[in-house]
Structure formats: C-alpha cells, structure tokens
C-alpha positions, -999 to +999 in steps of 0.1 A: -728-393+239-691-409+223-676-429+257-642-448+253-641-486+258-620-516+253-632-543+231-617-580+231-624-612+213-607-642+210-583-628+180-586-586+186-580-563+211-583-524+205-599-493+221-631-477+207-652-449+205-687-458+207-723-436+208-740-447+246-773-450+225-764-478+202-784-509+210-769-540+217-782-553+177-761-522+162-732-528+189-731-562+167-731-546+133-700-526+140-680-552+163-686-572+133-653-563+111-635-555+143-635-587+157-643-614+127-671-629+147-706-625+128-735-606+147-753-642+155-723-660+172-714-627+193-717-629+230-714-600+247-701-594+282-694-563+303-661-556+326-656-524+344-623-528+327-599-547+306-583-562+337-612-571+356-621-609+361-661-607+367-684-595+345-708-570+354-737-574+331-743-599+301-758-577+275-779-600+260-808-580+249-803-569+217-829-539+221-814-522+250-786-494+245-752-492+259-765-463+281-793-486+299-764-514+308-747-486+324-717-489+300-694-462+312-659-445+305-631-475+300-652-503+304-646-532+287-667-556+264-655-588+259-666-607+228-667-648+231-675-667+197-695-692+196-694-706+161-677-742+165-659-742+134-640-708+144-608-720+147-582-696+170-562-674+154-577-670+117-588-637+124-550-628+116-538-657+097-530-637+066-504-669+054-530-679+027-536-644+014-522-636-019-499-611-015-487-586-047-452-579-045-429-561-066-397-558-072-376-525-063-374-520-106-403-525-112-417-501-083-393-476-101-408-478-136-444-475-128-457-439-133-491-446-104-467-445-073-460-425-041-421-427-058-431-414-092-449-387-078-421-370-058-400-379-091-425-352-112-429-331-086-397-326-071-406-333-033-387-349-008-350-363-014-361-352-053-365-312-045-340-291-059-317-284-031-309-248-027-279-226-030-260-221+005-265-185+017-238-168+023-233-139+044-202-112+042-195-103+078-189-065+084-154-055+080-143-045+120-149-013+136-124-012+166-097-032+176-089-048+208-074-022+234-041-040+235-031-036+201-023+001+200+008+018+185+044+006+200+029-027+210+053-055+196+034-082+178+031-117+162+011-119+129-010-151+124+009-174+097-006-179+065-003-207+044+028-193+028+046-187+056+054-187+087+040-165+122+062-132+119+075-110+150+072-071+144+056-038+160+023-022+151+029+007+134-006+023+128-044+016+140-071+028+124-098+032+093-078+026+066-095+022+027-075-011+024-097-030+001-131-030+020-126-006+045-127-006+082-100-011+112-068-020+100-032-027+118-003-014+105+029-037+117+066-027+108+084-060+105+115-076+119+125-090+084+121-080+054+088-104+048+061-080+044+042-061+012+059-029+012+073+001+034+038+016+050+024+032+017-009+019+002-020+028-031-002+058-029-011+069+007+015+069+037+009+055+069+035+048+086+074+048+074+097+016+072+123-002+055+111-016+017+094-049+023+090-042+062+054-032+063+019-056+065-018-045+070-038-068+089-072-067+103-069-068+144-078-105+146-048-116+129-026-096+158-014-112+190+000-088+215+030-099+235+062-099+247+077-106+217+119-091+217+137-083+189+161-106+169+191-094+164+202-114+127+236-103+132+238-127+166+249-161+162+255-180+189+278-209+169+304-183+164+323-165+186 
C-alpha cells in the first residue's frame, strides 16, 4: 500500500510516496539521492508529523517494514547524518559545479534546441498566424417604429459632411445595393444623391439633389423644424 509522508534531513525537505512494505534497508536505498546521506550514516526517526517534537519510534532495524513501525498517512521521517565530515549545506552547494552557459546567439544557431524546433515546425510565437474572419452582417429587416413616413429626421454625418435635417420619405425593401430595409429622406438642402429615383425606379418624388437612402440606423427621429434659408436674422 503507497501512504504519503514527509521526509527531512539536515539539507532536504519534500513529501513522498512510499510502499508500507519497504523495509527499513530499502527505505535507505531510496532516501539515499533524496537526502545526500549514504545508507550507513542514515538515522532514521519517526514523527507523527512534520511539526511534532517527539519521536515516536526509532526505526532502527533495518529488516522490519514501514507497515510493522506503524508508519501511517502524513507522518514524518526525519533523517540525522552522522558522517562527521558532512558539512551543512553541501547537499545544495551547487557554487563549485560547472555550469554550461550559452549565449542568446549561440542558443539561436544551434539546430538540437526547444527554439530550433518551433523554428521548423512552426509552433508557438513561430505558427503561421491566421487570416481574421470576417463576417457580413445581414442587411436589416425592419426598421425602428419611429421612423415611419412624415417623421422629420437627422442623418448621421459622414466623413464628408456634415449631420443633415430632412423628412423620411419612404420605408421599406428597397434593391439598393444589397437589399433589405432602406429609408428614404427628402432633404432640406440640396445635399443629397438625387431626387427619389434609383437605378431607374421611383420612390418617392423631390427636388434634384434632395433625396438620400439610408439604412434605419443612420436615422434619428426628432423634432427637428424646418430652416427657412431665406431668414436671416442680421438683416432686417
């Protein structure tokens, strides 16, 4: 049975899983590279846990399992070294190790790396980065039931000109380039596309230059009077 305990030593501390019927000989073995203390200068000590101050049980028979010292769930096994020419800390002391380093060029011109991999294989911030999908949104199919025939009207602004006053003139499906609900607005000036013919097809009559088809969204109903041009308020 696999059972979870802590194990410490002078240098380590870490949580294993370990079988109940390894012997106390084996236990050695594998605390072994875990801890840096070789099988022979291991003393083992058990703690009900890794905060507990008094041992429960010294296992010091190397031919008895886990499971006949009653090691259990959590527990914790403490290992104290008692080579005298271990010196604290070594474990870990990696300051004498030879380290291989590389420079960032040089880590970019081998071919054996995690980076030249990705490279060939397009992965990662490598891959081929796909076209943005685009999607056409339906042309309209009703228009708001304020913007009906006689309603007066601003037109949203373009970039070429300004917001412009006028009355709608027509609602309705309309094969104005792709179809769908379109608004007919007579103008107040003479700023629109034409007089309330499309390709041929009346809708509604105006003045040359009068008439604009929008789609509703571009309409804001309101109460929006007519200018009279012929009023000027610096003469009298």
């Amino acid at each position: 049975m696999l059972i979870s305990v802590f194990v410490t030593s002078p240098d380590t501390h870490s949580e294993r899983r370990l079988e109940s019927s390894l012997t106390v000989q084996q236990l050695k073995d594998k605390l072994t590279p875990i801890t840096g203390v070789s099988p022979q200068n291991q003393v083992l000590r058990l703690y009900r846990s890794s905060e507990s101050k008094e041992a429960i049980a010294s296992l010091d028979d190397e031919s008895r399992t886990l499971e006949s010292y009653g090691v259990a769930e959590f527990n914790c096994i403490k290992v104290d070294n008692t080579d005298p020419t271990a010196r604290a800390g070594e474990w870990n002391d990696v300051s004498g190790v030879d380290k291989f380093e590389l420079s960032a060029e040089e880590y970019e011109a081998r071919n054996d790396t995690v980076l030249s991999h990705l490279k060939a294989n397009k992965l990662g911030r490598f891959a081929d980065v796909p076209e943005p999908l685009s999607f056409a949104l339906p042309p309209p199919s009703s228009a708001p039931s304020d913007v009906v025939v006689g309603a007066r009207c601003q037109v949203e602004a373009t970039s070429s000109d300004l917001a412009r006053i006028g009355t709608v003139r027509f609602v309705g499906e309309a094969e104005i380039g792709k179809g769908g609900v379109w608004v007919g607005v007579e103008l107040d000036e003479p700023t629109g596309k034409g007089d309330g013919s499309v390709n041929g097809k009346t809708f509604f009559k105006c003045r040359p230059s009068h008439a604009v088809f929008v789609r509703s969204d571009k309409i804001t109903v309101g109460d929006y009077p007519e200018e009279d041009l012929m009023d000027d308020e610096d003469e009298i």
